[in-house]
C-alpha angles and dihedrals in degrees: 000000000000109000091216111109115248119234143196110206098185107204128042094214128115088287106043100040086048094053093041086053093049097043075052099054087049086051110257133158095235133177120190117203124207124188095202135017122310101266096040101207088216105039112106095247097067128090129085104280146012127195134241129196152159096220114088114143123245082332094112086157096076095025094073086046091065091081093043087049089059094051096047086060098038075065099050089041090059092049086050092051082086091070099015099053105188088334102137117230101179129037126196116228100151128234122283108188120190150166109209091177085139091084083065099055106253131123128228097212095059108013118067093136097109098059119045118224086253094049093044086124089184096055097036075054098054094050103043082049092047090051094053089041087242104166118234131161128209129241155199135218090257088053090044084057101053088054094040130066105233106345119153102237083199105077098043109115094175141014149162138174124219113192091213127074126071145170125284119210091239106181083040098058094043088052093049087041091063100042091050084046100050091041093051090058104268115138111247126180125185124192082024106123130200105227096165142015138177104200089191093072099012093243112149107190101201089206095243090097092270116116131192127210121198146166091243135008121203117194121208104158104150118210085350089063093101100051098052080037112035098166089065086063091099089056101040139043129187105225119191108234132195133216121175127205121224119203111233136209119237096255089052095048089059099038079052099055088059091044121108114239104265121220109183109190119211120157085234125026099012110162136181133216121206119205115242099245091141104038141009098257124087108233118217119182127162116222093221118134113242083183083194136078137098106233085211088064115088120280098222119132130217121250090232091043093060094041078060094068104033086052089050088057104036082067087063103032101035095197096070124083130165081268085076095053101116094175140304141219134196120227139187136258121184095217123202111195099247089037081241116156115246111214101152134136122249137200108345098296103029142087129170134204114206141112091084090147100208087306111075106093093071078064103039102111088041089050102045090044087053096039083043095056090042088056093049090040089253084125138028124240093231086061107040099040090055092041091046079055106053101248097109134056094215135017 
């Protein structure tokens, strides 16, 4: 009989393989169990590339977690270096965040009706970044222009840079993760999926007549996180995304891949682009909140849906049309209202991790090493479940 406690971590994503390395670097027995493939196609932590970045509105919260983040993962990185050898798995690029609500016809100087002073995401940005002395310059459309392919300097209304943020190779890290994982003596099982828990004693029945018992049980299930947990239906919603991919020639491949990432904000329609640094296609996605979906349904796109979105952004970036549409998938957030992180324990021998809201893999390795103390008693609850929210500088 081992001492260590034995624990179940359910869902192989960001979330889920971060907390299971750093429950094994504490020493835990861990098992980590995968309803699908690893990486799970459909899962939301696959995909070429996730962004990270300092700017994130009155948020201050999560703002001061941004440097902490990067540690976290400089930890795991060095961890992966066994299987990854020099293979870069974040790229720097830098932040360019705009307003180009000029495209819409408004002007900055007469018209702030569309976006009340508390939801002024530019300005909430500039000060969070001014109290943690994080650098940023201001600029114009013409010095949006010269960052950006394509982009009309014309219709920008604000805008600021910010030298830090980059893209993480997303599918990339959560394959290596598992490997590592798997290699270092956690348990991982892929196609293996929870149909039933009972977070009072930590057993998970996998609805095949088998049954597991263990000490502690962590759920991080992703956009699934509702149907193994109903009760946490009235804080979470799974809400069907889209992102679009735009074929590039081979001088704007290479004019991209110097690019910043681009956030425009708009209170609407706002939409990101993130630079193909691993990879050759421009990738386009909007952070509205669909709040419906089922991510058991299909994930196939409509064509008009798509053209949407590419249309949306080829009034920005006027070198884009629906020509350039090489395909686009739907994938999933699990959206708490306030956009605010769950990590909270539940029953006597549960916790969950849920409520990321389209904006949690930048702190995957910084969530699974905090999850991972409160399930060993590192860390307090009352400490962790504020912090994970964004209502606490420091957990």
């Amino acid at each position: 009989m081992s001492d260590k406690p034995a624990i179940a971590v359910i869902g192989a994503g960001i979330m889920g393989l971060s907390t299971a390395w750093a429950l094994y670097r504490a020493g835990a027995r861990v098992s980590v169990f995968e309803q699908a493939h690893i990486p799970n196609p459909d899962g939301s932590s696959v995909d070429e590339s996730r962004l990270i970045r300092h700017p994130y509105g009155n948020a201050m919260g999560y703002t001061a977690m941004v440097d902490p983040a990067f540690a976290a993962w400089d930890r795991l990185f060095a961890d992966l270096t066994k299987f990854a050898g020099d293979e870069p798995l974040y790229h720097e690029t830098g932040t360019l965040v705009m307003d180009t609500g000029g495209a819409e016809g408004r002007d900055a100087a007469t018209d702030r009706s569309w976006m009340p002073e508390r939801k002024d995401w530019i300005a909430g940005s500039r000060r969070c970044l001014e109290q943690l002395s994080v650098a940023y310059r201001d600029l114009d459309g013409a010095g949006c222009a010269a960052l950006v392919p394509g982009l009309r300097g014309e219709i920008v209304l604000d805008a600021f840079h910010v030298a830090t943020g980059g893209v993480l190779h997303a599918g990339r890290i959560v394959e290596l993760t598992a490997h590592y994982l798997s290699r270092s003596g956690v348990h991982i099982h892929p196609n293996r999926p929870v149909h039933g828990l009972d977070l009072e004693t930590g057993i998970l029945d996998f609805g095949d007549g088998t049954t597991e018992q263990f000490d502690a049980v962590v759920v991080a299930a992703g956009a699934w996180v509702t149907k193994l947990l109903p009760e946490l239906g009235t804080r979470v919603t799974p809400s069907r995304q889209m992102v679009v991919y735009i074929n590039l020639t081979d001088d704007e491949l290479a004019a991209w891949r110097m690019a910043p990432m681009l956030l425009d904000i708009d209170p609407a329609n706002g939409f990101y682009a993130v630079p193909p640094v691993f990879g050759n296609r421009l990738k386009i996605g909007d952070h509205k909140f669909s709040l419906s979906g089922d991510p058991d349904d299909d994930r196939d796109v409509a064509r008009d849906a798509a053209h949407n979105v590419v249309d949306w952004a080829a009034a920005r970036l006027g070198n884009l049309d629906r020509s350039r549409l090489e395909s686009a998938r739907a994938c999933f957030y699990t959206v708490q209202p306030e956009e605010r992180f769950l990590l909270e324990p539940m029953g006597r021998k549960g916790f969950v991790m849920s409520g990321f809201s389209g904006h949690g893999f930048k702190f995957g390795a910084l969530m699974g090493e905090a999850m991972a103390d409160m399930v060993l008693g590192q860390r307090d609850k009352d400490v962790v479940t504020p912090w994970a929210a964004g209502l606490a500088s420091v957990a």
